[in-house]
Each structure stands twice: as structure tokens, then as C-alpha cells.
PQR file with spaces between the fields and no chain letter, atoms N, CA, C, O and H, PARSE charges and radii, in Angstrom:
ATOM       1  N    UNK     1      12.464    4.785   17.291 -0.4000 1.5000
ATOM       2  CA   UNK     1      11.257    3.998   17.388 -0.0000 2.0000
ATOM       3  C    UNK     1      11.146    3.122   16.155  0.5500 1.7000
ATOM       4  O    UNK     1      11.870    3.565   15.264 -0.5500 1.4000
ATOM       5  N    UNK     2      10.575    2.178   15.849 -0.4000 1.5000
ATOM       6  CA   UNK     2      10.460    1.285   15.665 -0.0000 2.0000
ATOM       7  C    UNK     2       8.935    1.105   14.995  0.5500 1.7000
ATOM       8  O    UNK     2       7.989    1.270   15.765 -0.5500 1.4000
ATOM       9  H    UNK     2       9.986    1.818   16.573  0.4000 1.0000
ATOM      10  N    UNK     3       8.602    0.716   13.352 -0.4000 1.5000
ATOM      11  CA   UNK     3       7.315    0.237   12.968 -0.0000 2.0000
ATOM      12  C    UNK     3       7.193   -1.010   12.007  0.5500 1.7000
ATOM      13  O    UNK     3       7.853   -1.063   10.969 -0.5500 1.4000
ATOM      14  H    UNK     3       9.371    0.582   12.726  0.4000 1.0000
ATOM      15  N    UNK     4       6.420   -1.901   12.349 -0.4000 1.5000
ATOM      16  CA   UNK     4       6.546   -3.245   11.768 -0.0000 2.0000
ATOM      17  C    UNK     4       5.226   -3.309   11.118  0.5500 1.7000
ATOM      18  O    UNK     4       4.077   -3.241   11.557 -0.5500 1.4000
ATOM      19  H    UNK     4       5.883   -1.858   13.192  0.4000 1.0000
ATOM      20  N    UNK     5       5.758   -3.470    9.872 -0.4000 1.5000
ATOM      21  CA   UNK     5       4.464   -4.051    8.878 -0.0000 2.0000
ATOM      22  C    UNK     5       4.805   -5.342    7.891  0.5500 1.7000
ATOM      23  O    UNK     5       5.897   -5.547    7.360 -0.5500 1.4000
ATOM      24  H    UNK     5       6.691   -3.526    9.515  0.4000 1.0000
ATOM      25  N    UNK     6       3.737   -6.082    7.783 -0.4000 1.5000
ATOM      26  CA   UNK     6       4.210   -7.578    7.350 -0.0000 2.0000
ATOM      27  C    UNK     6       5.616   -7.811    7.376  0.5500 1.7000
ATOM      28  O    UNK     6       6.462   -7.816    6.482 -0.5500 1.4000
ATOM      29  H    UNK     6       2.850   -5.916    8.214  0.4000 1.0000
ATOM      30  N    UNK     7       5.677   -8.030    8.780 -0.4000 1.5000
ATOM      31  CA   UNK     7       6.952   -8.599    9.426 -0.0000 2.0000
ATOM      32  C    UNK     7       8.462   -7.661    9.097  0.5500 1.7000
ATOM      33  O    UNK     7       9.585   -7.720    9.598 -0.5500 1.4000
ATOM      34  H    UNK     7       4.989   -8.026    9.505  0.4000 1.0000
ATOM      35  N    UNK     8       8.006   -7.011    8.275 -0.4000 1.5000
ATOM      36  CA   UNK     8       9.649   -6.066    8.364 -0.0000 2.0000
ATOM      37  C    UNK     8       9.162   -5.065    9.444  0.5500 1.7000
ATOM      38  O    UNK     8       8.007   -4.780    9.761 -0.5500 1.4000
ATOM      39  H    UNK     8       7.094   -6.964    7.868  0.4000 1.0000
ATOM      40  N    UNK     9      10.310   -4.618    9.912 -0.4000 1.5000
ATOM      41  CA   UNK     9      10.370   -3.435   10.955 -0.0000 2.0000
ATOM      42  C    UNK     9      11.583   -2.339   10.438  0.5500 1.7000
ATOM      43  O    UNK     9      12.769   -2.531   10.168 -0.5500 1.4000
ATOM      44  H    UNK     9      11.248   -4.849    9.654  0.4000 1.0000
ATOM      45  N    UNK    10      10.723   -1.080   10.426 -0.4000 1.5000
ATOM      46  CA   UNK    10      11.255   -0.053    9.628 -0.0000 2.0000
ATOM      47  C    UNK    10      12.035    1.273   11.276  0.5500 1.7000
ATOM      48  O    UNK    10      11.150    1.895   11.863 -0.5500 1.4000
ATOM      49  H    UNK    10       9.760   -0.924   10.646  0.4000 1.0000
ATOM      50  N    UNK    11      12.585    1.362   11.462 -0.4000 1.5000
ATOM      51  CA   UNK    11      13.303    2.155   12.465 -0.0000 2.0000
ATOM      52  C    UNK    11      13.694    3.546   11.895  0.5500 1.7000
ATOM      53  O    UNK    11      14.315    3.752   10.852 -0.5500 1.4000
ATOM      54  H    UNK    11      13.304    0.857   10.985  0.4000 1.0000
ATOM      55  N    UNK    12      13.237    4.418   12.735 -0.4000 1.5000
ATOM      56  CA   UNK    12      13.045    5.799   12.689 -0.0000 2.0000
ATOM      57  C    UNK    12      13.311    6.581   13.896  0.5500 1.7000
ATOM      58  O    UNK    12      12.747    6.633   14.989 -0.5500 1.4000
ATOM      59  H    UNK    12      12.732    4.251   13.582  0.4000 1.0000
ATOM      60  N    UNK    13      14.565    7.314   13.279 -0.4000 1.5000
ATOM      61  CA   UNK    13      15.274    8.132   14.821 -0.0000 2.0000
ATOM      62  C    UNK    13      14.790    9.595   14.559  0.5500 1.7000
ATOM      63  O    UNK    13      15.421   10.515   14.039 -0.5500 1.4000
ATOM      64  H    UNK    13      15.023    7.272   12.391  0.4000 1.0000
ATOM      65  N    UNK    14      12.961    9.575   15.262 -0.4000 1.5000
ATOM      66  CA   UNK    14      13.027   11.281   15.528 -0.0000 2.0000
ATOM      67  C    UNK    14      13.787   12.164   16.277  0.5500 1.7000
ATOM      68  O    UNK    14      14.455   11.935   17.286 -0.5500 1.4000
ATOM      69  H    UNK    14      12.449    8.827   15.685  0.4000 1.0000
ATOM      70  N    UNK    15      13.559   13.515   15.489 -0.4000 1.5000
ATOM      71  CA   UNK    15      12.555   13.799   14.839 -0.0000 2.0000
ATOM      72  C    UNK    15      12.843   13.647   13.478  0.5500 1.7000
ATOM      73  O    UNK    15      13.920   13.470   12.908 -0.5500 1.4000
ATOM      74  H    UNK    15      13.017   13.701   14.670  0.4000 1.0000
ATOM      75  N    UNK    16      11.388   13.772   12.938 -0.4000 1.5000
ATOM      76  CA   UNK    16      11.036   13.917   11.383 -0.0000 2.0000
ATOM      77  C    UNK    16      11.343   14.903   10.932  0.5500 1.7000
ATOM      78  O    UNK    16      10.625   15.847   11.262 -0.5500 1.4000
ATOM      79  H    UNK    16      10.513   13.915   13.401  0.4000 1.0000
ATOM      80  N    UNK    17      12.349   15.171   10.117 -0.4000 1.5000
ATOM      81  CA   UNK    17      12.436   16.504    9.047 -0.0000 2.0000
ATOM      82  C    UNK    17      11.597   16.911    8.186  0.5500 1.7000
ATOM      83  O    UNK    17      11.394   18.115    8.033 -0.5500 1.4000
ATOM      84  H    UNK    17      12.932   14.405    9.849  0.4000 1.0000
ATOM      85  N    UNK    18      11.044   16.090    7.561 -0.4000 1.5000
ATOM      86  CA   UNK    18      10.531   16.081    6.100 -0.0000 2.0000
ATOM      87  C    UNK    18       9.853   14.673    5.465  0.5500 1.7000
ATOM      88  O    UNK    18      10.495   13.630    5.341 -0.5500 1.4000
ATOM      89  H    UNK    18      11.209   15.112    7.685  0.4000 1.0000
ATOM      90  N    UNK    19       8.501   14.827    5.102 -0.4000 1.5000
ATOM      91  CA   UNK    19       8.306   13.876    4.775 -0.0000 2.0000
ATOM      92  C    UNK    19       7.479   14.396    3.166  0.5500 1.7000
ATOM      93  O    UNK    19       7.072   15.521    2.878 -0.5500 1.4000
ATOM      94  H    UNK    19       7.979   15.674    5.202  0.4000 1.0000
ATOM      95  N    UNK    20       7.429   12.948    2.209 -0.4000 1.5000
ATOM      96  CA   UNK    20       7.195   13.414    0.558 -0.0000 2.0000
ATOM      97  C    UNK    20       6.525   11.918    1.265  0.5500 1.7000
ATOM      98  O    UNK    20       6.820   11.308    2.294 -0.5500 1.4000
ATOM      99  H    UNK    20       7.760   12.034    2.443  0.4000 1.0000
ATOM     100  N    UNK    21       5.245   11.607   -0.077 -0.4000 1.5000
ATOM     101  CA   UNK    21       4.434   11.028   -0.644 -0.0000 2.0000
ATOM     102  C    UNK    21       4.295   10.941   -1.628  0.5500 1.7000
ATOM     103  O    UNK    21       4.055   11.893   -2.370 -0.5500 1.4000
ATOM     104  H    UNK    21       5.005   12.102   -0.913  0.4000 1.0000
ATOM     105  N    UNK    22       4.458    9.077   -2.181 -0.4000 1.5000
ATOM     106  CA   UNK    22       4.228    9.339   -3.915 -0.0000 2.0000
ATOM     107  C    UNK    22       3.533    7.739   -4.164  0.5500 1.7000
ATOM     108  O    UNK    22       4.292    6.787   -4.342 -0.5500 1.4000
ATOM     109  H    UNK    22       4.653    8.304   -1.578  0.4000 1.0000
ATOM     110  N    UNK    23       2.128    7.566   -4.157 -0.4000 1.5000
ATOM     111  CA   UNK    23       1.595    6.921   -3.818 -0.0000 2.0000
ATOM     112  C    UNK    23       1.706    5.540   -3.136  0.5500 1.7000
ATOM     113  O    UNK    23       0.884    5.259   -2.263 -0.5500 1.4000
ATOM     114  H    UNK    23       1.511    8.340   -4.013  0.4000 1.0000
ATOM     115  N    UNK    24       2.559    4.761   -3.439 -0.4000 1.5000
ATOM     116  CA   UNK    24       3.004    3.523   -2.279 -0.0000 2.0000
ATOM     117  C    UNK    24       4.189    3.749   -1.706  0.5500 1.7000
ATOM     118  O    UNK    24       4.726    2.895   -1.000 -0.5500 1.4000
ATOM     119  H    UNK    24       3.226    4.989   -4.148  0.4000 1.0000
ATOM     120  N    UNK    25       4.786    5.067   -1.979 -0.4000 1.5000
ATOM     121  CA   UNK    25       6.244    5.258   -1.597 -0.0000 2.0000
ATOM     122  C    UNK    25       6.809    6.482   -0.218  0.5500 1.7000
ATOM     123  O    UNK    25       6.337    7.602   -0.418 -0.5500 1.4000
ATOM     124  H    UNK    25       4.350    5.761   -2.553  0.4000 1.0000
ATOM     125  N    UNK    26       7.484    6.412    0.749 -0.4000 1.5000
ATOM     126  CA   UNK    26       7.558    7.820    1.516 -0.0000 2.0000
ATOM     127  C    UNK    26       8.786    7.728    1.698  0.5500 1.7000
ATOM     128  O    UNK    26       9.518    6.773    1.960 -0.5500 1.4000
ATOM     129  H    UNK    26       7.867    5.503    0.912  0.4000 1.0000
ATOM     130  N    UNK    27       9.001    9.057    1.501 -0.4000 1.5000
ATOM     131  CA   UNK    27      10.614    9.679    1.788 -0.0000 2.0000
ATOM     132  C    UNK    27      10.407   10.131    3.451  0.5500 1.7000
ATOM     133  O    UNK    27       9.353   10.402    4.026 -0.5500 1.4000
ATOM     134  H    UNK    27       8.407    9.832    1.288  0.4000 1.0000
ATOM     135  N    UNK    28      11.386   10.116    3.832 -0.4000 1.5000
ATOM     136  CA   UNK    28      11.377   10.727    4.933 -0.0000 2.0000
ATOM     137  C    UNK    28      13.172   10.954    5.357  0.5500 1.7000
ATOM     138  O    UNK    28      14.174   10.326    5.014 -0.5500 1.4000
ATOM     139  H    UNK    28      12.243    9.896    3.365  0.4000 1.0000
ATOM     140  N    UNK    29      12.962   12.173    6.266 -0.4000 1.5000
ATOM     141  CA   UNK    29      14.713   12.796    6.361 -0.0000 2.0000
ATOM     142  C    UNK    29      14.539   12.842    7.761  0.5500 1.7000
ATOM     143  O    UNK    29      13.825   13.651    8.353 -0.5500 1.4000
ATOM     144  H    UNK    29      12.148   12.683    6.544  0.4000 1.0000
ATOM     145  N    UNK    30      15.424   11.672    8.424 -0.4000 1.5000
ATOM     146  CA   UNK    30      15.115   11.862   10.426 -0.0000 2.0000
ATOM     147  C    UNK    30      16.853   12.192   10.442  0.5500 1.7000
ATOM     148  O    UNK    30      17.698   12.510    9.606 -0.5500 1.4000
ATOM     149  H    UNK    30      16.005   11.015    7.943  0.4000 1.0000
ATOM     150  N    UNK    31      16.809   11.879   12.074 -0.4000 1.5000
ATOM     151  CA   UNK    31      18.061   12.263   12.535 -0.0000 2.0000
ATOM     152  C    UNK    31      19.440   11.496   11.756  0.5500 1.7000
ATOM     153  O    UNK    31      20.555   12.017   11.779 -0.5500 1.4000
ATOM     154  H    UNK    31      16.122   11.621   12.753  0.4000 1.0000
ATOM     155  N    UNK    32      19.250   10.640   11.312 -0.4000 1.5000
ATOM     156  CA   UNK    32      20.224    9.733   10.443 -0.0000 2.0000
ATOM     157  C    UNK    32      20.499   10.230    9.022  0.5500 1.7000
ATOM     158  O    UNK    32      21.531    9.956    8.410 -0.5500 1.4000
ATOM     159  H    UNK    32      18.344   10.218   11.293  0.4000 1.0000
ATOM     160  N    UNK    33      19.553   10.942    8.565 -0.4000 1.5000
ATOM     161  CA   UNK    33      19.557   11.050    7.097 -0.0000 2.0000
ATOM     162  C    UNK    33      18.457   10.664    6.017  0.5500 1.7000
ATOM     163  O    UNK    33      17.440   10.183    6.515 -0.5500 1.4000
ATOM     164  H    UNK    33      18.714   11.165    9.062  0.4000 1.0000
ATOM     165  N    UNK    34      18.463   10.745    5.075 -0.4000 1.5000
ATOM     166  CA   UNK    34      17.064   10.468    4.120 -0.0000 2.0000
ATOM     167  C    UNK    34      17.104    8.971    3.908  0.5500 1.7000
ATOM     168  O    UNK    34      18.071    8.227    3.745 -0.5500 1.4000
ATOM     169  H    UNK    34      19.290   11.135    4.670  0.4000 1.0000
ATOM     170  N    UNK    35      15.207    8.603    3.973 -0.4000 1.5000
ATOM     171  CA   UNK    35      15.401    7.487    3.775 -0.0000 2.0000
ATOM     172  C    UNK    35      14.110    7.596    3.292  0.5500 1.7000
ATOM     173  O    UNK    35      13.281    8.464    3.566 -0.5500 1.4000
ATOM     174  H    UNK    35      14.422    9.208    4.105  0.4000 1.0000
ATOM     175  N    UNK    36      13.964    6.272    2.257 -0.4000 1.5000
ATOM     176  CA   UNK    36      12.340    5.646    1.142 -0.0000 2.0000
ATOM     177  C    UNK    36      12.307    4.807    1.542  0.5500 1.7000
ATOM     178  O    UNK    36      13.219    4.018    1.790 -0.5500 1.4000
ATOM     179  H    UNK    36      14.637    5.567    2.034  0.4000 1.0000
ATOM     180  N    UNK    37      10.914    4.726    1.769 -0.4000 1.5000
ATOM     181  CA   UNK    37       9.840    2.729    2.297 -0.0000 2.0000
ATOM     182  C    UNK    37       9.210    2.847    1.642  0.5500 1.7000
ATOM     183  O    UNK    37       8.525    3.867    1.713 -0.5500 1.4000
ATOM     184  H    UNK    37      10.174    5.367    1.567  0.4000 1.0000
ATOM     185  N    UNK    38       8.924    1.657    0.258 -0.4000 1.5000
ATOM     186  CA   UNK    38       8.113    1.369   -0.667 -0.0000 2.0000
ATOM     187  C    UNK    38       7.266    0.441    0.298  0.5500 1.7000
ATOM     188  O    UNK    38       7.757   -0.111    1.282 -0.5500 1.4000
ATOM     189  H    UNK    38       9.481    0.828    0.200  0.4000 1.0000
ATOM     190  N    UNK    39       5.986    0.332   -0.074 -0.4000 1.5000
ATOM     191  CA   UNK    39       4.937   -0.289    0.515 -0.0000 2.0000
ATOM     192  C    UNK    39       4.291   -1.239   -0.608  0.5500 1.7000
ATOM     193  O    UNK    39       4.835   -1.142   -1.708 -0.5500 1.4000
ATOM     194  H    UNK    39       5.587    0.781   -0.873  0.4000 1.0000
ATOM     195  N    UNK    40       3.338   -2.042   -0.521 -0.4000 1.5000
ATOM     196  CA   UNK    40       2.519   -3.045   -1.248 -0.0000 2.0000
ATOM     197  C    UNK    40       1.558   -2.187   -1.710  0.5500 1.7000
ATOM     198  O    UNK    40       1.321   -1.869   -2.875 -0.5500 1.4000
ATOM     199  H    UNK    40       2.896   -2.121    0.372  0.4000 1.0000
ATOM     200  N    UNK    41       1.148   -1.918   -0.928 -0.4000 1.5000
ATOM     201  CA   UNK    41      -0.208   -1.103   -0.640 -0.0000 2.0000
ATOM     202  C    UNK    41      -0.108    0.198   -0.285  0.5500 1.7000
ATOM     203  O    UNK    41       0.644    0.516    0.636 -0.5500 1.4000
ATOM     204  H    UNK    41       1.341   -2.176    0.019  0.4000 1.0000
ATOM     205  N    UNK    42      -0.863    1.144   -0.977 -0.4000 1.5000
ATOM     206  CA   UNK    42      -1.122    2.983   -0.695 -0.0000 2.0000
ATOM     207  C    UNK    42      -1.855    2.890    0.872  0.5500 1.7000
ATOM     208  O    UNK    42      -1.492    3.722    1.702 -0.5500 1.4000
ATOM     209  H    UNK    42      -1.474    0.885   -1.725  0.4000 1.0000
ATOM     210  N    UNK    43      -2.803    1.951    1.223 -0.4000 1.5000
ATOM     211  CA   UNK    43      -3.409    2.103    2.482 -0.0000 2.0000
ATOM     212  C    UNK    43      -2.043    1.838    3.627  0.5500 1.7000
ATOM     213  O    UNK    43      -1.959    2.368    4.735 -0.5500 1.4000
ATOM     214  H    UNK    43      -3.098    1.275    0.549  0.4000 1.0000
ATOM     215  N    UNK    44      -1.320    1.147    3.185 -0.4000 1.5000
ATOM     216  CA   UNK    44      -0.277    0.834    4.265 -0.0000 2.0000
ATOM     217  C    UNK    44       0.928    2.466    4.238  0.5500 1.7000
ATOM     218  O    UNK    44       1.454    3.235    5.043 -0.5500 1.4000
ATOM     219  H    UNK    44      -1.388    0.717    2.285  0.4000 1.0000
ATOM     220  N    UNK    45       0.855    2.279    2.970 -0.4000 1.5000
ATOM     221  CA   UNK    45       2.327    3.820    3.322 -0.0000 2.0000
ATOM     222  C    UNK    45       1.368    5.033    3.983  0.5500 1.7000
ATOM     223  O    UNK    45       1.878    5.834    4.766 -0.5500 1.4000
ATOM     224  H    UNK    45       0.428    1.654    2.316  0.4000 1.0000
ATOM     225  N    UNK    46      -0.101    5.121    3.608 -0.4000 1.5000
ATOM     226  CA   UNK    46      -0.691    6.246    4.101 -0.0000 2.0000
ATOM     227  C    UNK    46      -0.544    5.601    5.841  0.5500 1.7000
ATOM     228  O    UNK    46      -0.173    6.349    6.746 -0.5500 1.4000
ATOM     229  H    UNK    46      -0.516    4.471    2.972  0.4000 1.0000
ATOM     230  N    UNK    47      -0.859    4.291    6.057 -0.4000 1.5000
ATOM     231  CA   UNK    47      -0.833    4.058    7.437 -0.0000 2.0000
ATOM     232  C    UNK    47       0.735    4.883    8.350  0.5500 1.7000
ATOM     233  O    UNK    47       0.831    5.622    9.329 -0.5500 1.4000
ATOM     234  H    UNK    47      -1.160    3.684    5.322  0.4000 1.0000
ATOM     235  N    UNK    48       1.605    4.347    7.526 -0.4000 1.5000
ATOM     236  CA   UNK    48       3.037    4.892    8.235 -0.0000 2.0000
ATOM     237  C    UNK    48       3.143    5.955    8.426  0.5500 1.7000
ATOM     238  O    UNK    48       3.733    6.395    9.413 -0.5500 1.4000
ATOM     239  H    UNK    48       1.527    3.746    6.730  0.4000 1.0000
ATOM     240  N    UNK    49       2.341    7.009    7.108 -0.4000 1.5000
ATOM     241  CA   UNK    49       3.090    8.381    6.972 -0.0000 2.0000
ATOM     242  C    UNK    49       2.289    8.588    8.381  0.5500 1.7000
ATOM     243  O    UNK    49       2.932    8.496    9.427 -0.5500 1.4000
ATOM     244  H    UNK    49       1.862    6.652    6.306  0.4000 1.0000
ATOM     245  N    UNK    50       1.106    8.823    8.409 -0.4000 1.5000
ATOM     246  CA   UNK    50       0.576    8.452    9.610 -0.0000 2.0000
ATOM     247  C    UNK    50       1.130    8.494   11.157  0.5500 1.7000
ATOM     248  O    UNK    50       1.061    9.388   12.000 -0.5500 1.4000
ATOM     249  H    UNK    50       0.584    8.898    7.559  0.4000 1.0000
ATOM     250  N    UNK    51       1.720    7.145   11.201 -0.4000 1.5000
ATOM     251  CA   UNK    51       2.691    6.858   12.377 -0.0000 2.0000
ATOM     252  C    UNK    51       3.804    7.978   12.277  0.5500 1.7000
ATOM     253  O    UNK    51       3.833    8.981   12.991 -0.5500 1.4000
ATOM     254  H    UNK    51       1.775    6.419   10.515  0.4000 1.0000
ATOM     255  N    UNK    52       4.576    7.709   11.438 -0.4000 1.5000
ATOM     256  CA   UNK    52       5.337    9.386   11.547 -0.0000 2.0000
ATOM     257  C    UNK    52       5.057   10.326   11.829  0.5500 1.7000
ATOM     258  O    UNK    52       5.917   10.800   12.571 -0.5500 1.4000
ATOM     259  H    UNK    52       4.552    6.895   10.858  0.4000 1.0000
ATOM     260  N    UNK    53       3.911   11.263   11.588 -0.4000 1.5000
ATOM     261  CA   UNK    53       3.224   12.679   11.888 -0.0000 2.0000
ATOM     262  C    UNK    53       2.923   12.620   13.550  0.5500 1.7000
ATOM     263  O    UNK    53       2.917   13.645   14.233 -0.5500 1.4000
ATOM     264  H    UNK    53       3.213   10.878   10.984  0.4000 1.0000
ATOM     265  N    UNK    54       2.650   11.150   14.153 -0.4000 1.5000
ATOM     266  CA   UNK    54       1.771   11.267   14.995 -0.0000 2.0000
ATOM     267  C    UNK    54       3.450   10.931   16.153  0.5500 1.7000
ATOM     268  O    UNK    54       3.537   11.658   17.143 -0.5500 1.4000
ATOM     269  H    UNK    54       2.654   10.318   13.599  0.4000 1.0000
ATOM     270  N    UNK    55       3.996   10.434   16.045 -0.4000 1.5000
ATOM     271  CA   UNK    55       5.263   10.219   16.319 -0.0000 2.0000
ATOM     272  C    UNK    55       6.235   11.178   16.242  0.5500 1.7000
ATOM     273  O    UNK    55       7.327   10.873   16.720 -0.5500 1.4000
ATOM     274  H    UNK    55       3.926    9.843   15.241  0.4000 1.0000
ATOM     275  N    UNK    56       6.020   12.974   15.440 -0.4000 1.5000
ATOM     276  CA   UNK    56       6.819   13.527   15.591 -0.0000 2.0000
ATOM     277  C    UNK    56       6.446   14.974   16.164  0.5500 1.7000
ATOM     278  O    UNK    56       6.749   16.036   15.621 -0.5500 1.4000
ATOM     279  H    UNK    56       5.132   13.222   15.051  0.4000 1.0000
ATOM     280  N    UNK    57       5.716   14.820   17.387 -0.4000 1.5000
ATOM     281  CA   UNK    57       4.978   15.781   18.314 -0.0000 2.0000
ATOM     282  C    UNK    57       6.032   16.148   19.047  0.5500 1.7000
ATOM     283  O    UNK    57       5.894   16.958   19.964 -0.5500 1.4000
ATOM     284  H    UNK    57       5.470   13.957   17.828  0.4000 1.0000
């Protein structure tokens, strides 16, 4: 699946292993391997981590 924020699109093959928070920053470990999305904004990475949790039901 697939999440686009100011025009980049970040692709994510659940499920989610693991996810870390470090204020504009999220780790996350899916089916591919570990990966970090730095964000502009803390409201935007909290938005993703977000989309991830809700995305890995």
C-alpha cells in the first residue's frame, strides 16, 4: 500500500513489524526490511504512524 504526503508517496508492504517514533522521524520494519521517513512536521509523521497502525489489522 501506498501513502502520499506533499507529493512523495511512501510504499509499505504489510505487515508492520515494528514501529519506533522520534519526533518527526518513524522507523518502521515491513515485509521488505527496515525503513525511516523523516517528516517536516511531528503532526504529519504522527499522521503516518497512524496510517500504519490502522493499516496493519
Amino acid at each position: 500500500m501506498s501513502y502520499l504526503v506533499n507529493g512523495h508517496e511512501i510504499t509499505v508492504n504489510f505487515p508492520v513489524d515494528s514501529i519506533s517514533v522520534n519526533k518527526t522521524s518513524i522507523a518502521f520494519t515491513d515485509s521488505r526490511g527496515k525503513n525511516k521517513q523523516t517528516f517536516s512536521k511531528r503532526t504529519e509523521a504522527l499522521s503516518f504512524m497512524k496510517w500504519l497502525l490502522s493499516g496493519n489489522k
